[in-house]
N, C-alpha and C positions, 0 to 999 in steps of 0.2 A: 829443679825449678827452671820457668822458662826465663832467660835473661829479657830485658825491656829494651829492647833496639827500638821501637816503633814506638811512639805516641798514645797513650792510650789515657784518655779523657772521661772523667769520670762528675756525677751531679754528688755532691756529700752531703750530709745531714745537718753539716754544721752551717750557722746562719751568720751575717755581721751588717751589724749598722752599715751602710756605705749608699748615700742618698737613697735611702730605705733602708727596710729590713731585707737583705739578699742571703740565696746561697752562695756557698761557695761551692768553684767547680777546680775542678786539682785536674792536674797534667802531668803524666809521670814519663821520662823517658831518659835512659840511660842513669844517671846519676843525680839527674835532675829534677827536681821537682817544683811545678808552677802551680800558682794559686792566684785566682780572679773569683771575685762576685761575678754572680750572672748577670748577663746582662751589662756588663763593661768592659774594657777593654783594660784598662791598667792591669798588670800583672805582675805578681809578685814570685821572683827567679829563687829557690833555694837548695842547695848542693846535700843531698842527702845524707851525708857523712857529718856536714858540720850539726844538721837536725840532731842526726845520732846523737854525738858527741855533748849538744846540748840537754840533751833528755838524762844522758849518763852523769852530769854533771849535777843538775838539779836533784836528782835521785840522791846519788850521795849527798850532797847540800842537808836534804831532806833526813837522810839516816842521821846525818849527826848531830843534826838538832834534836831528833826525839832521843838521844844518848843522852843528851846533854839538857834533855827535860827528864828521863831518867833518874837520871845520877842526883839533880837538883832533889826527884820526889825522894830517894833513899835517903839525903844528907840530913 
C-alpha cells in the first residue's frame, strides 16, 4: 500500500447540520485525519489510531451486550 505523506482531500457522502445542512470534507495525511463541513473553515483534528482504538472499543462494548441479551433470553 502507498503510505500518505501528502495531503489528500476528499468531498464524503456524509452530511451534518452546521449552519445548514453541509458535507463533510475529510483530510487524510500521515496519521492524521481532519474533518470540516464544506464550505467552512473550523476543523476538526483527529489521530487515526485513537479513531481505531475507539471503533475497537465500541465493537466489543457492543458484543457483550448482545451476550448479555443472550444469556438474559436462555435464563
Amino acid at each position: 500500500m502507498t503510505p500518505s505523506t501528502k495531503p489528500v482531500t476528499r468531498l464524503t457522502s456524509a452530511y451534518f447540520r452546521d449552519r445548514g445542512f453541509r458535507q463533510i470534507v475529510a483530510t487524510i495525511q500521515g496519521s492524521v485525519l481532519e474533518l470540516r463541513c464544506k464550505g467552512l473553515r473550523a476543523r476538526e483534528t483527529v489521530d487515526i489510531a485513537a479513531i481505531y482504538s475507539f471503533a475497537v472499543k465500541a465493537r466489543l462494548a457492543d458484543e457483550k451486550a448482545q451476550r448479555k441479551k443472550n444469556k438474559k433470553k436462555k435464563a
